[in-house]
N, C-alpha and C positions, 0 to 999 in steps of 0.2 A: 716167583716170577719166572714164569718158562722160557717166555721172550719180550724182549726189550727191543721197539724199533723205535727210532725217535727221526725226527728231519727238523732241520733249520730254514727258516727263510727270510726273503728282503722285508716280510709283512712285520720282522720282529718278534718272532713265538718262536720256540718251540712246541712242537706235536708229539705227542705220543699217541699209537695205534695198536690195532689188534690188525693182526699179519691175516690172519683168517676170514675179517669179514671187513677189512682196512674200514671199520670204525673209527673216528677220531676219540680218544679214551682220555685224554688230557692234554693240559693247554699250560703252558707258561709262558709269560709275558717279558721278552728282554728290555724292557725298559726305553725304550728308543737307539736301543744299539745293537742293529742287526749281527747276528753270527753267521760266521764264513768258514767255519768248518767245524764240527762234534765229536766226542768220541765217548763212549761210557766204558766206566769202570771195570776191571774182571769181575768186581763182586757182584757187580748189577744195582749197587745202590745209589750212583754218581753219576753224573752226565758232567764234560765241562766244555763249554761255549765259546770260542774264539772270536773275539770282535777289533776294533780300532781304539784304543789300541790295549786291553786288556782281557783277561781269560777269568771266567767265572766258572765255580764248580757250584751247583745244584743237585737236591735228591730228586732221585728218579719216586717219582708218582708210583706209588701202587694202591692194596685194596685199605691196606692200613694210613696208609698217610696221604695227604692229596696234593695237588699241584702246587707249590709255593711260588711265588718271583722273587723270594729275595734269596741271593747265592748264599752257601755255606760260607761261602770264603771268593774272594776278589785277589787272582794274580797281576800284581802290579811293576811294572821296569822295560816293558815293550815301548815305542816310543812314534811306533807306526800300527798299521791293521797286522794283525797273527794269522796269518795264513794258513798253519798247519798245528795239529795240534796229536797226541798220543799219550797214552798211556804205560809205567810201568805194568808187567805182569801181572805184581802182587798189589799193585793198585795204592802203594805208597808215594811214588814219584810219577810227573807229568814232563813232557817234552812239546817244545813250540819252536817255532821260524816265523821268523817276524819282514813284514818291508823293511824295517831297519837295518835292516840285514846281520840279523841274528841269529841265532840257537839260543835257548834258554832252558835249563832245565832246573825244574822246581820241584820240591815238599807237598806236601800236601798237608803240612804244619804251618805253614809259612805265604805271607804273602812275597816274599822276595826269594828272586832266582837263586839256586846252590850255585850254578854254572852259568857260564856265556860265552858264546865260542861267536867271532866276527869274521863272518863269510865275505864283507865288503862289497855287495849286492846283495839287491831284497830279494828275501828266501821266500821262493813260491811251495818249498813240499819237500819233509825231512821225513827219515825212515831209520831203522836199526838195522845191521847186520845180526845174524843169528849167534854171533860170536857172544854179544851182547857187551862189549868193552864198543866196537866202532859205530858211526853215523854215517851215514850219506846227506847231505841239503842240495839242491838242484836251486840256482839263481839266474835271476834275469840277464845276468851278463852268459849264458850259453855255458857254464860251470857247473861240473859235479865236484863236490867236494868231501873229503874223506877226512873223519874226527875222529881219532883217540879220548874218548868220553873219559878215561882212566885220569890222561894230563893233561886235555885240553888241546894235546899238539893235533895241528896241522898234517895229516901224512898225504896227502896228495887233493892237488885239485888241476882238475882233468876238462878237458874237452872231448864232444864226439870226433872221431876219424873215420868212419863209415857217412857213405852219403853223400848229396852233392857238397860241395865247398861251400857255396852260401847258404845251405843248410847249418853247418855244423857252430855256427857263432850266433845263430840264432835263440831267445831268450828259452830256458829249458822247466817246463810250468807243471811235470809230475813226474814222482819218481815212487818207486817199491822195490822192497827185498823179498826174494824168496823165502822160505823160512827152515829150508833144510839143506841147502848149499847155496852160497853166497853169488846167486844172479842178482845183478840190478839192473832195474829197467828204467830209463827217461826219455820222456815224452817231449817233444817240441812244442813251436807254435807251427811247424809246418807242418804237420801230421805224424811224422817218422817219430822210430821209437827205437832208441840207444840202450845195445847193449855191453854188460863188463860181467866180465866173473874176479869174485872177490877171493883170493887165494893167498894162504901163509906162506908169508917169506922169511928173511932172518930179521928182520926188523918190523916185523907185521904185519898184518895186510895190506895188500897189493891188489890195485884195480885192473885188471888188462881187457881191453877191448875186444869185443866180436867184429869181427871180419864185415858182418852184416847189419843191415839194421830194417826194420820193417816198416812199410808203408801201411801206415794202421787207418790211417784216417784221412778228408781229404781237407781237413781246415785243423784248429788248436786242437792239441791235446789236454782235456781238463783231468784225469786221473788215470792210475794204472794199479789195478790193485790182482795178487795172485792165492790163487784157491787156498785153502790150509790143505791140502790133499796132495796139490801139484799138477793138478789133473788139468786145471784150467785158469787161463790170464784174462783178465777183462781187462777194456781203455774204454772212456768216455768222451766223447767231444764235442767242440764248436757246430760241427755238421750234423747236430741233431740224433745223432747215436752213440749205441754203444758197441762193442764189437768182442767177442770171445774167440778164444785163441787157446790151440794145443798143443802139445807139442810133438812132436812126429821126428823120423826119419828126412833127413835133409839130402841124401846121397845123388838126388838130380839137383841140387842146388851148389854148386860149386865156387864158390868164391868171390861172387858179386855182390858188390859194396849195397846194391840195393835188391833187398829182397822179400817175400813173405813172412821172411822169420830170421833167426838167429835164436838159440835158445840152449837153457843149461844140458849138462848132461843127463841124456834120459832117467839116467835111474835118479836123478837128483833136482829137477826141477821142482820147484814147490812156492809154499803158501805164504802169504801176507796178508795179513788179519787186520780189522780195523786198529788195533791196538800194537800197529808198526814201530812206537817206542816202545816196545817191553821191555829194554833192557837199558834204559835210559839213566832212571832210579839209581839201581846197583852201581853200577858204573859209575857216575858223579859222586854217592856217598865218598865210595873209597876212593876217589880221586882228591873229594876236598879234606878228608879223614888223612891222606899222603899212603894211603894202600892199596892192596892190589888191585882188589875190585875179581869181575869173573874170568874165567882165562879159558872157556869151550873155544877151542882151536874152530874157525870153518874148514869148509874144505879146501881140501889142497894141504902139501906139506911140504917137502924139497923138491927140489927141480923137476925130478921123474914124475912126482905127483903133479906137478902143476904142466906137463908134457902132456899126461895122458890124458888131462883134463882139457887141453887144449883141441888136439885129437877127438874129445866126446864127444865137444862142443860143434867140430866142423863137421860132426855128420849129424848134428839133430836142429831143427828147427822148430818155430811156433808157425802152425797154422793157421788160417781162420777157420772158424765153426759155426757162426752163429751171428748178424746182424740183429741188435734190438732195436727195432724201428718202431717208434709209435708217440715219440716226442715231439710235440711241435714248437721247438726250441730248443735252443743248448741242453747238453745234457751235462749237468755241472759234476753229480759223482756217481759212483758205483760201487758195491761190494759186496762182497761175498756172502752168505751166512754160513753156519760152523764147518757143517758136513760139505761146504760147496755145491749143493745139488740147488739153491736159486742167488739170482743176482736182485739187490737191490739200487734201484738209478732215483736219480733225482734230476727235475728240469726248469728251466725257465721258462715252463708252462704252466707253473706252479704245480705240477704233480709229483708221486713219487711216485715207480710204479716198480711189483713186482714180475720173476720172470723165470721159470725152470730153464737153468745152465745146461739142463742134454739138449733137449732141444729150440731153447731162445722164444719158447712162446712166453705169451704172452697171459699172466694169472690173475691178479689185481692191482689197480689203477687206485689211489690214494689221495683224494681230492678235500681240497680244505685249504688248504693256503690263500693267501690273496697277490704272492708274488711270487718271484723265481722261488725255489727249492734248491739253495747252493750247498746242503750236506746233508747226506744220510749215515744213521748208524743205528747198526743191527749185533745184539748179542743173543744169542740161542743156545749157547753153550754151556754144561753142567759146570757150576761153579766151585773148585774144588775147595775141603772144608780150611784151610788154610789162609785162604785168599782173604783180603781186609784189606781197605782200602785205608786205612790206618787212623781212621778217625771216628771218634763215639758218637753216636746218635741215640 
């Protein structure tokens, strides 16, 4: 399977297509319980389905096996809709955020969570740092929150400081991590989009805010997802787009709370992949094993490192590059595929549609649904021979 594109919608299916001639190539049937966000396995043989209030994992359809509706396995302990859902790396463990306002991280042995971490507002949108020990969850109460997946503990839960005032306590509905220095991005309902860089301290990571924050959008922000390259940031939203962003030289942009960018250090912005839990798995094993779990420092290290790093950050910014306009209706996600060179969106015009990330044209348009399109996911990428999603078929 070369590539795997699949989308969700209010119609209750899953879709799977061919990216090339956006054929619709398979169908599954959710049962009367639409899903609100997808994400597939590393190996390519798993899809799992986020709905209200439970998370099913299904085989992805290929030339040998055909479309099934009934899940391999049914995650059960959420107690509202799942909002967010990801994958370990190796395709052993899964991570979610629930309305209940949870974190849950699960086996893929198991219908019951290893972990649950209580954010205490519903979690709209959870992400890894590249460390692969911490979390981020972004909740309705206008909170970033910061998890040691190792213990469970709490290391910081943060609000925006860039921006107007009644911006900053507004409900916060997406977030992502870069994937080769610790940028996180969150998105509001006002359009702006909050940034931190994630840097080692003597007690772990530490979130510290950008000075800036960017006016991305003119209504909600529905998703924020970043290239695996680093080359390019995509957000989706309310207002009918989607919007790509680079990152550049900031040096006429000096210090105002509201701006076109704020962004990592140039040589270190980077990627987030639909699989923003990778390191979810790992991390909880040896948390509830009383072990260490993985210990990849991000970047930053003592003081001077986390100076210079501060310093990077105030001479580069994200720009825009590219409006994708051609939804007529919310555009509910967007991502990347491997190499970052197209985006895929989804809308509540029931399409998906693809889109070359140079320059935001416009390629294939993926019709078949009968209601919104609230998640897409796309794998393109060679599956390394290790990867197993840990379960026999």
């Amino acid at each position: 399977m070369a590539v795997i594109l699949a989308t969700a919608s209010y119609d209750e299916t899953l879709r799977f297509w061919d990216p090339s001639t956006a054929r619709c190539t398979a169908v599954i049937g959710l049962q009367q319980k639409p899903a609100t966000a997808i994400a597939i396995s590393p190996d390519k043989r798993s899809i799992i389905a986020a709905s209200n209030p439970t998370i099913r994992m299904f085989e992805v359809p290929d030339g040998s096996r055909g479309a099934s509706d009934e899940p391999v396995i049914t995650f059960a302990g959420h107690t509202a809709a799942v909002s967010s859902v990801g994958w370990h790396r190796r395709g052993k463990f899964l991570l979610s955020g629930s309305e209940d306002g949870t974190v849950k991280v699960w086996t893929t042995e198991s219908p019951k969570a290893v972990r649950s971490l209580d954010c205490k507002s519903p979690v709209t949108s959870v992400s890894i740092l590249p460390n692969m020990v911490d979390l981020v969850a972004v909740d309705r109460d206008g909170r970033l929150n910061l998890w040691d997946l190792r213990t469970g503990l709490l290391r910081q839960r943060v609000r925006p400081t860039a921006g107007p005032a009644e911006a900053r306590r507004l409900p916060l509905s997406a977030v992502g991590v870069s994937s080769r220095v610790s940028c996180v991005a969150a998105a509001s309902h006002s359009g702006l989009v909050h940034l931190w860089w994630a840097q080692k301290g003597l007690e772990g990571v530490v979130l510290r805010p950008s000075p800036t924050c960017l006016e991305a959008h003119a209504d909600y922000v529905t998703r924020i997802a970043f290239s695996p390259s680093s080359s390019a940031m995509v957000t989706a939203s309310a207002d009918k787009t989607a919007r790509l962003w680079a990152p550049a030289r900031a040096d006429s942009h000096s210090g105002g709370s509201r701006a076109r960018g704020g962004a990592p250090p140039a040589a270190a912005a980077a990627g987030d992949s639909a699989g923003s839990s990778s390191a979810a798995g790992a991390a909880a094993a040896a948390g509830s094993a009383g072990g260490g779990g993985a210990s990849a420092a991000p970047a930053g290290g003592g003081a001077s490192s986390a100076s210079a790093a501060d310093e990077a950050a105030a001479a580069v910014t994200w720009v825009p590059t590219a409006s994708l306009i051609g939804h007529e209706g919310w555009v509910w996600d967007a991502t990347f595929n491997a190499d970052g060179s197209y985006v895929f969106t989804g809308g509540a015009d029931a399409t998906a549609r693809l889109w070359e990330a140079a320059s935001g044209d416009l390629v294939q348009t993926f019709a078949g649904h009968s209601k919104a399109v609230c998640a897409v996911a796309v794998h393109d990428a060679q599956v390394p021979a290790a990867t197993s999603s840990g379960r026999e078929r």
